[in-house]
MILUM-451847 format. One line per field, with one value per residue: chain; x, y, z of N, C-alpha, C, O in turn; residue number from 1; residue in one letter. Coordinates in pm, whole numbers, plus 50000, padded with zeros to 5 digits. Atoms other than C-alpha are relative to their C-alpha. Layout:
<atoms>
cadena	(A|...);
nu	(X|...);
nv	(Y|...);
nw	(Z|...);
cau	(X|...);
cav	(Y|...);
caw	(Z|...);
cu	(X|...);
cv	(Y|...);
cw	(Z|...);
ou	(X|...);
ov	(Y|...);
ow	(Z|...);
num	(NUM|...);
residuo	(a|...);
</atoms>
This chain:
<atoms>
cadena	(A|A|A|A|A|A|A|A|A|A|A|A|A|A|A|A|A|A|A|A|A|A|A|A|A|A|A|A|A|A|A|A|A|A|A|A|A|A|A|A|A|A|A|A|A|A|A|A|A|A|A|A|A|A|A|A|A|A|A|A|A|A|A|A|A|A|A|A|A|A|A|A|A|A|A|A|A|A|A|A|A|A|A|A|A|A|A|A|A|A|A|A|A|A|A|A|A|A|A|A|A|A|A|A|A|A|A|A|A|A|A|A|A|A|A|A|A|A|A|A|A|A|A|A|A|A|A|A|A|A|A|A|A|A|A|A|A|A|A|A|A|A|A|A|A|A|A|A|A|A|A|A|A|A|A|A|A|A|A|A|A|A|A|A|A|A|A|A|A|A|A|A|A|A|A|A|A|A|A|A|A|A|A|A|A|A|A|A|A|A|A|A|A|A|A|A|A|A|A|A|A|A|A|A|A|A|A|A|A|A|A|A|A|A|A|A|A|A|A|A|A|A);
nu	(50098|49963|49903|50041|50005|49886|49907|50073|50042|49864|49952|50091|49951|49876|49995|50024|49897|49925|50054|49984|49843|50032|50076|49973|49890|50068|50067|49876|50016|50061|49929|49860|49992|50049|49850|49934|49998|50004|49910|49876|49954|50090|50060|50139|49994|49941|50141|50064|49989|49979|50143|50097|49927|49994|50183|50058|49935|50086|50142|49960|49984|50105|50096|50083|50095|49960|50164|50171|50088|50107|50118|50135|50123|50073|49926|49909|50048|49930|49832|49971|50042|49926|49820|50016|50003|49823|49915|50031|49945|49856|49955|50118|49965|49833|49957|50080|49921|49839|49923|50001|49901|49892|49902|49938|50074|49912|50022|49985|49849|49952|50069|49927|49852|50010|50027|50153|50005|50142|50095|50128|49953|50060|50139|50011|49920|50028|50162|49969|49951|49971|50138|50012|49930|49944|50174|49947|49920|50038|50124|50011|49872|50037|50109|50054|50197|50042|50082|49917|49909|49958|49893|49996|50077|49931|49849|50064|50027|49914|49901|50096|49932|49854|50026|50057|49855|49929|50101|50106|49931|50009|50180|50127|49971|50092|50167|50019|50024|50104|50074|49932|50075|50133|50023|49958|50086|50126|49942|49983|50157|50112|49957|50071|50160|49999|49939|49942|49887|50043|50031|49841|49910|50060|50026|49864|49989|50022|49958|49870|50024|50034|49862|49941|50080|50005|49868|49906|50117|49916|49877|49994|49873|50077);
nv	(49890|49898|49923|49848|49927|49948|49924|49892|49925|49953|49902|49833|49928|49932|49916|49912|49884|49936|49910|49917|49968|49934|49901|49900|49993|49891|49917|49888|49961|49902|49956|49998|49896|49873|49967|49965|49886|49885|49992|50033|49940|49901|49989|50031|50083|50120|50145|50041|50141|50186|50119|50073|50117|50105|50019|50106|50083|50140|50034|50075|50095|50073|49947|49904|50059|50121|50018|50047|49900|50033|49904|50090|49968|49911|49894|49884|49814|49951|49987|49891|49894|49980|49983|49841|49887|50012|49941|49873|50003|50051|49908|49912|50019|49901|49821|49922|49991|49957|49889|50075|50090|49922|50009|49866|49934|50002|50102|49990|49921|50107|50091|49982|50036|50150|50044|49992|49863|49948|50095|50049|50106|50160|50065|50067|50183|50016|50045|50099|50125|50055|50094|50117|50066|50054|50088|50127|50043|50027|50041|50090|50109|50046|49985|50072|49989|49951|49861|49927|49946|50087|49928|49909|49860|49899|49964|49877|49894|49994|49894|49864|49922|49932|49878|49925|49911|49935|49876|49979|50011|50112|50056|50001|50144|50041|50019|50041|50142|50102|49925|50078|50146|49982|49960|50127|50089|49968|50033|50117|50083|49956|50020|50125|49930|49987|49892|50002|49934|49891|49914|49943|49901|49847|49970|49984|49872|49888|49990|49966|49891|49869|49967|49956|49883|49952|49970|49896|49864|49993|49945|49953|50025|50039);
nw	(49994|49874|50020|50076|49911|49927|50132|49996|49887|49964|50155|49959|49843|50046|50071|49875|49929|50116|50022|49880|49994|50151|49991|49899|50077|50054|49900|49981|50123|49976|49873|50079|50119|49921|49930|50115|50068|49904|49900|50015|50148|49993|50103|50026|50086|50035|49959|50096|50081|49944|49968|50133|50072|49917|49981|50109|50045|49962|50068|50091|49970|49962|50078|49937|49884|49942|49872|50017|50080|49985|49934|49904|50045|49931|49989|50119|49972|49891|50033|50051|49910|49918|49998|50072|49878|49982|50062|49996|49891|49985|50065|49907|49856|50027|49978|49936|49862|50034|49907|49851|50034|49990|50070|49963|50024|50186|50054|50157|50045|49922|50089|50120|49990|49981|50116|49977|50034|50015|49967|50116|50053|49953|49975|50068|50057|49890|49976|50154|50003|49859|49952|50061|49943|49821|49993|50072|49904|49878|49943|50062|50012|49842|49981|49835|50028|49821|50019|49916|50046|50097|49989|50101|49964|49905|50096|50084|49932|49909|50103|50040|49887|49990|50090|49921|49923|50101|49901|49935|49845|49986|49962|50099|50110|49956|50080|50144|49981|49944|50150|50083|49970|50075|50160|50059|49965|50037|50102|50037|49994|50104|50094|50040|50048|50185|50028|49900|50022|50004|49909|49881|50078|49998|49947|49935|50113|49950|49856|50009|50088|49876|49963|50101|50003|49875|49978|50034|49921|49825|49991|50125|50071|50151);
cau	(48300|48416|48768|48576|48387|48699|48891|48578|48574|48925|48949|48642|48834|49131|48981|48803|49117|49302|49026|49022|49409|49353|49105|49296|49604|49395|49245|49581|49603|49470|49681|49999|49926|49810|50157|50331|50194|50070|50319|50617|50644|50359|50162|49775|49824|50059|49814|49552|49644|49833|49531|49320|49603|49639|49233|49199|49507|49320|48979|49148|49284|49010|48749|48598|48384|48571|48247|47909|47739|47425|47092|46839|46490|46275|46316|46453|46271|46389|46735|46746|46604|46884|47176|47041|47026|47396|47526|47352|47420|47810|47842|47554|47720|48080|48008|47778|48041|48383|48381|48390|48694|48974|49101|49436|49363|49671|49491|49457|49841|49911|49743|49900|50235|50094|50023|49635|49662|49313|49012|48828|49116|49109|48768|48707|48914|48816|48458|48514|48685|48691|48306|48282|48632|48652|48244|48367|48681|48537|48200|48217|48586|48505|48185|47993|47600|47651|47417|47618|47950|48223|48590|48577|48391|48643|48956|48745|48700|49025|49207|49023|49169|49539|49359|49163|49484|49613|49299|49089|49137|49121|48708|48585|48805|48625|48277|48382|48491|48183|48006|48233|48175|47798|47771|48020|47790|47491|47663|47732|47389|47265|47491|47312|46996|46873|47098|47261|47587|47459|47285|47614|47791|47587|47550|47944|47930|47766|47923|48268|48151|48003|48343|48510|48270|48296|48699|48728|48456|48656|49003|48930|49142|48959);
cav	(26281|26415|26509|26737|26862|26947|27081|27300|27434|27505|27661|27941|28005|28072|28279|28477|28554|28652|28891|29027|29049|29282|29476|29587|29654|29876|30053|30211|30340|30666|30679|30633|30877|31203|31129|31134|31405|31651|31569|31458|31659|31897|31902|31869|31782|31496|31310|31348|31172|30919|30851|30827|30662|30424|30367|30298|30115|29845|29908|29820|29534|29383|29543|29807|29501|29271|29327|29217|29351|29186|29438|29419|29530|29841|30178|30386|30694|30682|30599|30855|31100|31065|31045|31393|31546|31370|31557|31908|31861|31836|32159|32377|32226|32312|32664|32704|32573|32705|32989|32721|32490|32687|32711|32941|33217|33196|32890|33009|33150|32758|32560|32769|32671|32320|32357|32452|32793|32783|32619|32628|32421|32155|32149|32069|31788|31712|31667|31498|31210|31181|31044|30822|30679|30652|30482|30216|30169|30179|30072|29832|29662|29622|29593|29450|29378|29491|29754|29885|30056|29845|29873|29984|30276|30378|30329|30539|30812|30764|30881|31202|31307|31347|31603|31757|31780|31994|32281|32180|32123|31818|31789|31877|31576|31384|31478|31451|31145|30970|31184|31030|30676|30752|30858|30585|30320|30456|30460|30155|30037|30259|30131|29772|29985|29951|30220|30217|30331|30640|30772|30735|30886|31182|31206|31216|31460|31694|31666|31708|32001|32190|32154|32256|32563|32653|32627|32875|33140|33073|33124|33336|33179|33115);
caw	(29822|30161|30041|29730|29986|30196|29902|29823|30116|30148|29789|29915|30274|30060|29820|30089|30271|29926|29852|30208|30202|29835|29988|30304|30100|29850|30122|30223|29859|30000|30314|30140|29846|30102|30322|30011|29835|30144|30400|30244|29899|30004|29729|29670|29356|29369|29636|29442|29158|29344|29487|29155|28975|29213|29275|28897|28818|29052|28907|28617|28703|28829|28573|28755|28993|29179|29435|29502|29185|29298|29402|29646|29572|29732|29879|29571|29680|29998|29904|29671|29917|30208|29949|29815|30172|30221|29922|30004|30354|30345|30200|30403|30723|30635|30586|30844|31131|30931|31185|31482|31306|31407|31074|31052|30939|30633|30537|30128|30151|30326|30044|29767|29875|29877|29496|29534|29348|29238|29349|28993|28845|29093|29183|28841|28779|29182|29129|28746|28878|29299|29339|29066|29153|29552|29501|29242|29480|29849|29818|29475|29452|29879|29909|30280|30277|30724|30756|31057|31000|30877|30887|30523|30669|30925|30633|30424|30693|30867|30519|30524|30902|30766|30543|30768|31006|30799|30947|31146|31539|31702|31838|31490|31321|31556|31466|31111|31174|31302|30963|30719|30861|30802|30479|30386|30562|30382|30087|30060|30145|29871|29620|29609|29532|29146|29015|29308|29180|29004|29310|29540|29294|29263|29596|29667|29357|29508|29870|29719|29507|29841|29973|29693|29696|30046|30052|29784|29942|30290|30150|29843|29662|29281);
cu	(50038|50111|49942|49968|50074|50053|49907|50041|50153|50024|49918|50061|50109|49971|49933|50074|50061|49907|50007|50079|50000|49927|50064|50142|49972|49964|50124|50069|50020|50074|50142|50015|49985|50164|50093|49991|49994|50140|50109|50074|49960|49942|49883|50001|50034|49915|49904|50029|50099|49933|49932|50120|50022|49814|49981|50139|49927|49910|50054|50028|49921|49846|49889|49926|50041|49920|49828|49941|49847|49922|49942|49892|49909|50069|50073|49964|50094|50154|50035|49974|50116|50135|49972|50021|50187|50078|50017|50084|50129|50057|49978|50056|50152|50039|49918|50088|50148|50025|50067|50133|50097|50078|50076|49950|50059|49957|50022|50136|50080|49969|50030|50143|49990|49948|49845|49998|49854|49933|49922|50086|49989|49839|49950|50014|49961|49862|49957|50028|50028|49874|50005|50132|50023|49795|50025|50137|49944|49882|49950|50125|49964|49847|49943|49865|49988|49950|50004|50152|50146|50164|50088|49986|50113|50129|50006|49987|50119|50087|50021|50056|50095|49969|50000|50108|50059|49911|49934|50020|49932|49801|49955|50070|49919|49868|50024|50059|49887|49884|50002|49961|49870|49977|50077|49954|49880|50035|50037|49876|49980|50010|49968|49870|50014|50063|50085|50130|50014|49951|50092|50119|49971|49965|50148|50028|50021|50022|50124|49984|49928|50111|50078|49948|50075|50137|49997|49895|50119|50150|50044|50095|49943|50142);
cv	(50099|50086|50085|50068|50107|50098|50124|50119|50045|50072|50172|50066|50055|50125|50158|50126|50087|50103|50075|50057|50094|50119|50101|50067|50131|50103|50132|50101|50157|50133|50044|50123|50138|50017|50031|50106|50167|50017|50029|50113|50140|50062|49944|49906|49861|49888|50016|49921|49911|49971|49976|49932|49889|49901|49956|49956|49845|50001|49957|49890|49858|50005|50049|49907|49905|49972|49945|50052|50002|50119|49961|50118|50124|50143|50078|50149|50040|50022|50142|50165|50105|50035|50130|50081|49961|50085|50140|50016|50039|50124|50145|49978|50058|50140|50048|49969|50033|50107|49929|49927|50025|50027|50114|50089|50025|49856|49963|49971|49814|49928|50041|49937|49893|49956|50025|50169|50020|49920|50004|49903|49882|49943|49965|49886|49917|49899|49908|49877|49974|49928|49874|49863|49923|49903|49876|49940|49926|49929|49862|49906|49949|50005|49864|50025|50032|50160|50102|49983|49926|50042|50087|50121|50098|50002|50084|50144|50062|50112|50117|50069|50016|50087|50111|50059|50110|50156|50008|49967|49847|49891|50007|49868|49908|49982|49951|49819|49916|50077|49935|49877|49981|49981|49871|49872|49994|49985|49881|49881|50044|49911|49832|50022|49961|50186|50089|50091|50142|50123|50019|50063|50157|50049|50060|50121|50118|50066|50050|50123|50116|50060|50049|50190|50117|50029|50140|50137|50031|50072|50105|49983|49889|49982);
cw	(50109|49986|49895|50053|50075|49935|49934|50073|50043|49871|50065|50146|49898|49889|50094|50048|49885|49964|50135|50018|49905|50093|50148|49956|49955|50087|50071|49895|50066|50085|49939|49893|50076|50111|49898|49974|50068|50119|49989|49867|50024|49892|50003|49904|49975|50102|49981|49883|50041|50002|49868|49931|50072|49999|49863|49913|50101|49964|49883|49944|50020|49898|50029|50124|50007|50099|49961|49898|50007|50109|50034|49974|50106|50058|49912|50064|50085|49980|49925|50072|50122|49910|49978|50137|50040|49959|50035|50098|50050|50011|50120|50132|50020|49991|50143|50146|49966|50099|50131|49976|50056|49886|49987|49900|49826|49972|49787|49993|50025|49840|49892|49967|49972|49828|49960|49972|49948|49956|49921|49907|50046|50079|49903|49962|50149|49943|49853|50069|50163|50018|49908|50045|50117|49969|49936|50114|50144|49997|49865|50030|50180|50075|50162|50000|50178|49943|50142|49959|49990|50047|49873|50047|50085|49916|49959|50115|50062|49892|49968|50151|49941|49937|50077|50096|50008|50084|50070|50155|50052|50018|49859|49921|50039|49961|49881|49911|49999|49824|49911|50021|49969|49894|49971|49983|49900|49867|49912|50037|49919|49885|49958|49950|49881|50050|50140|50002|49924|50095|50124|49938|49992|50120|50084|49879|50086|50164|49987|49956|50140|50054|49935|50004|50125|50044|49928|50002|50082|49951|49865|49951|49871|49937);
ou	(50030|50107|49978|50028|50043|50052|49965|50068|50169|50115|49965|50026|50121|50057|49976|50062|50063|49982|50058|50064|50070|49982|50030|50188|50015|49998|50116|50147|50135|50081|50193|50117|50052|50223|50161|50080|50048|50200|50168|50191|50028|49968|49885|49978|49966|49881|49848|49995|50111|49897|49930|50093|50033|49777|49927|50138|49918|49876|50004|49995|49939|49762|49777|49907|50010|49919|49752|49886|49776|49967|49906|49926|49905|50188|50173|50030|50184|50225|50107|50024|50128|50233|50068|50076|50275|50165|50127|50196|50134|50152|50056|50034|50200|50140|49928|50068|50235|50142|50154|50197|50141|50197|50023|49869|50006|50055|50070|50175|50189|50068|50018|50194|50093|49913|49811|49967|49806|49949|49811|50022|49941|49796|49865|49943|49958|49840|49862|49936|50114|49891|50024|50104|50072|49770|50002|50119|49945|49869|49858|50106|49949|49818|49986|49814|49874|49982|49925|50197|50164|50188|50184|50075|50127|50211|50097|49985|50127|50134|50107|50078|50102|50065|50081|50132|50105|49969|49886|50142|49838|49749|49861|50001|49842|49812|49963|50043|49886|49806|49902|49866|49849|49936|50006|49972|49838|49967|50048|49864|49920|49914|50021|49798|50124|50044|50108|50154|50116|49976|50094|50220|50043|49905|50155|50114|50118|49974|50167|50069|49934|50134|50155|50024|50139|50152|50038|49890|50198|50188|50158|50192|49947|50153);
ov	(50222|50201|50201|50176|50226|50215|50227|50234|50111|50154|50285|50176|50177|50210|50273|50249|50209|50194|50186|50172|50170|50228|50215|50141|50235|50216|50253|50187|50202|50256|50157|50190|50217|50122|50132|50184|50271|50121|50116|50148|50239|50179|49827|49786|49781|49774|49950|49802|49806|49875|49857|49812|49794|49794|49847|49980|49733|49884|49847|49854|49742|49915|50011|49969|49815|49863|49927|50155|50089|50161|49846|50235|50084|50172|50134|50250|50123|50121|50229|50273|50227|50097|50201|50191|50041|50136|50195|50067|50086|50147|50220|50068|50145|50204|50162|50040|50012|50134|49980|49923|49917|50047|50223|50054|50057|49782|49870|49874|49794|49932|49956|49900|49844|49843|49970|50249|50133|49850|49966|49828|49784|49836|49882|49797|49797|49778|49831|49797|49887|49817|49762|49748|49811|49802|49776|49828|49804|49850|49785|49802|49828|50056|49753|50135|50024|50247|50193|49879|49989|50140|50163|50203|50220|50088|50167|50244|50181|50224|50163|50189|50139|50163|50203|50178|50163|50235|50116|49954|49790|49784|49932|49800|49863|49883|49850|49747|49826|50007|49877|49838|49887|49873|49773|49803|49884|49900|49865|49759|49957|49858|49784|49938|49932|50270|50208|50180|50206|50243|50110|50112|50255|50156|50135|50207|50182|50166|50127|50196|50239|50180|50112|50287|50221|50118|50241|50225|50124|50179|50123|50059|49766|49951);
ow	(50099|50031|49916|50048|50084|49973|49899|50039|50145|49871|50082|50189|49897|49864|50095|50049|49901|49930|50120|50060|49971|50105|50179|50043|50006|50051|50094|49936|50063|50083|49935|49886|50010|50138|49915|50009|50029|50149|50052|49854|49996|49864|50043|49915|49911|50073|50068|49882|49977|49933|49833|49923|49996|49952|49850|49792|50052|49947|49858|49831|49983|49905|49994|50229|49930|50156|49866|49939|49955|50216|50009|49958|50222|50039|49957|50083|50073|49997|49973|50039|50137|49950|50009|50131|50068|50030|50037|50087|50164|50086|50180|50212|50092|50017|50188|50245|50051|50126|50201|50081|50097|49909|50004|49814|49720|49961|49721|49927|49972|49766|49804|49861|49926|49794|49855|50060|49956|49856|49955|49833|49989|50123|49937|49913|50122|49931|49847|50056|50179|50068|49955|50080|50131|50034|50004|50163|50164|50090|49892|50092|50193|50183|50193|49980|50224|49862|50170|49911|50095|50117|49877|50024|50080|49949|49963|50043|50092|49912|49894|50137|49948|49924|50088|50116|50108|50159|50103|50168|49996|49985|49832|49845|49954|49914|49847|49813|49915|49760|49869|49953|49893|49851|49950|49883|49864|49808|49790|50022|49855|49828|49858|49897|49835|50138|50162|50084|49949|50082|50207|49989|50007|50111|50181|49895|50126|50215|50073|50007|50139|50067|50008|50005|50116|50128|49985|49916|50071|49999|49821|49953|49873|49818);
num	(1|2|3|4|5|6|7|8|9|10|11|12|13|14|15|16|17|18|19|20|21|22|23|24|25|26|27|28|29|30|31|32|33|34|35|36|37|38|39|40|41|42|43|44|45|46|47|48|49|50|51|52|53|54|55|56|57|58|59|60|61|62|63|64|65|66|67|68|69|70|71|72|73|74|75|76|77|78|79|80|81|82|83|84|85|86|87|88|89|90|91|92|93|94|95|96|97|98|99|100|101|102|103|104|105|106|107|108|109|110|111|112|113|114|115|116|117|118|119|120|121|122|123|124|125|126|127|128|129|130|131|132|133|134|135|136|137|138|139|140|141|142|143|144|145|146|147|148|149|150|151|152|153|154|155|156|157|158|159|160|161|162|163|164|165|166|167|168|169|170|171|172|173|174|175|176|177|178|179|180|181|182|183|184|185|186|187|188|189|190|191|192|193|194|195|196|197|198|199|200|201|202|203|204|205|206|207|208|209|210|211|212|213|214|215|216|217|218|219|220|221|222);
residuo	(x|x|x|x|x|x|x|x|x|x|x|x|x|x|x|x|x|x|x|x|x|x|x|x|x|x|x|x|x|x|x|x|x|x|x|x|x|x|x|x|x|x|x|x|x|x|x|x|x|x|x|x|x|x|x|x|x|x|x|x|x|x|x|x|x|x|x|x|x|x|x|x|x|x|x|x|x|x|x|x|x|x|x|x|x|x|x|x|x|x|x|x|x|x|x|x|x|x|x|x|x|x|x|x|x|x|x|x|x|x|x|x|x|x|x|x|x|x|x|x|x|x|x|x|x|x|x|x|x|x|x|x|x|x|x|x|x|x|x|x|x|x|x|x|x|x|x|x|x|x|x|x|x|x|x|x|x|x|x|x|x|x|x|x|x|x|x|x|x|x|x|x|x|x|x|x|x|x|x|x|x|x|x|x|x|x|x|x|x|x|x|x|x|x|x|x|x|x|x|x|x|x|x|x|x|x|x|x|x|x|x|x|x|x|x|x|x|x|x|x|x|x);
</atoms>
């Protein structure tokens, strides 16, 4: 009885780590595809869909929920309340401190070269397939019931500075750092909500879609 025991208990440590090991692997997905495609090639395009080809060749794999699928009960309103001010938020704050960023000033003329000729083609296909994807990725396939911030949270946030690099100066990565981690946190509390995964989806919808907005105001470049 003691060795099943044992052998239990040594099967769930091992599966543990093997999912842990998967999930910090995946997690670089993001990193790897943005050095690639921005750095190395210099192309928008091509790290973007690394990253989503990558992101759902493992949802695939796994069948969209290798995570907790299990919900916890109460708070919908509310939940639904904060992700809605998340999504608005993202957008309304981005334009309202773009004068403060330092961004250069040939930022459009920078981001064309980089394959980003116009921000109604890829904000389309952007806002189609980046929320639903990175939400099933970060916050289902790796999912954490801590209701303080996580090291998912800082993978997920960290991937988003080599972007930002790219315009923005060093104090505001910072803030948008500790932002990102937020929302990601929260996010992944929501997403155990009933309908959980609908309302962090739509809430990263409409956060990506501000940004999307607000780039191609800033660098008129439709």
């Amino acid at each position: 009885m003691q060795e099943i025991e044992e052998t239990s208990a040594s099967g769930i440590v091992a599966v543990v780590a093997e999912t842990s090991l998967a999930q910090w692997a995946v997690s670089f997905i993001p990193y790897i595809a943005v050095l690639l495609g921005m750095y190395l090639l210099h192309n928008v395009w091509i790290a973007a869909l690394a990253y989503h080809l990558g992101a759902a060749a493992v949802l695939y794999r796994t069948r969209f929920d290798a995570g907790d699928p299990h919900t916890t009960r109460g708070g919908s309103a509310i939940v639904v309340g904060i992700n809605l001010l998340i999504g608005i938020f993202t957008g309304v704050l981005l334009y309202s401190l773009w004068p403060m960023l330092g961004t250069p000033a040939d930022l459009g003329a920078r981001l064309a070269r980089m394959g980003l000729t116009s921000w109604t083609v890829f904000g389309i296909y952007y806002c189609a397939v980046n929320p639903l994807l990175e939400e099933l990725l970060w916050r289902r396939f790796m999912p954490n019931r801590s209701i303080s911030p996580t090291w998912h949270d800082a993978l997920f946030a960290g991937y988003h500075m080599l972007v930002l690099a790219i315009f923005m100066q060093w104090q505001w990565m910072a803030v948008s750092f500790v932002l990102l981690m937020s929302a990601s946190c929260i996010w992944r509390f929501s997403i155990r909500r009933p309908n959980g995964l609908l309302i962090v989806s739509a809430s990263h919808f409409l956060a990506d879609l501000g940004i999307v907005l607000v780039g191609c105001m800033k660098t008129s470049h439709f």
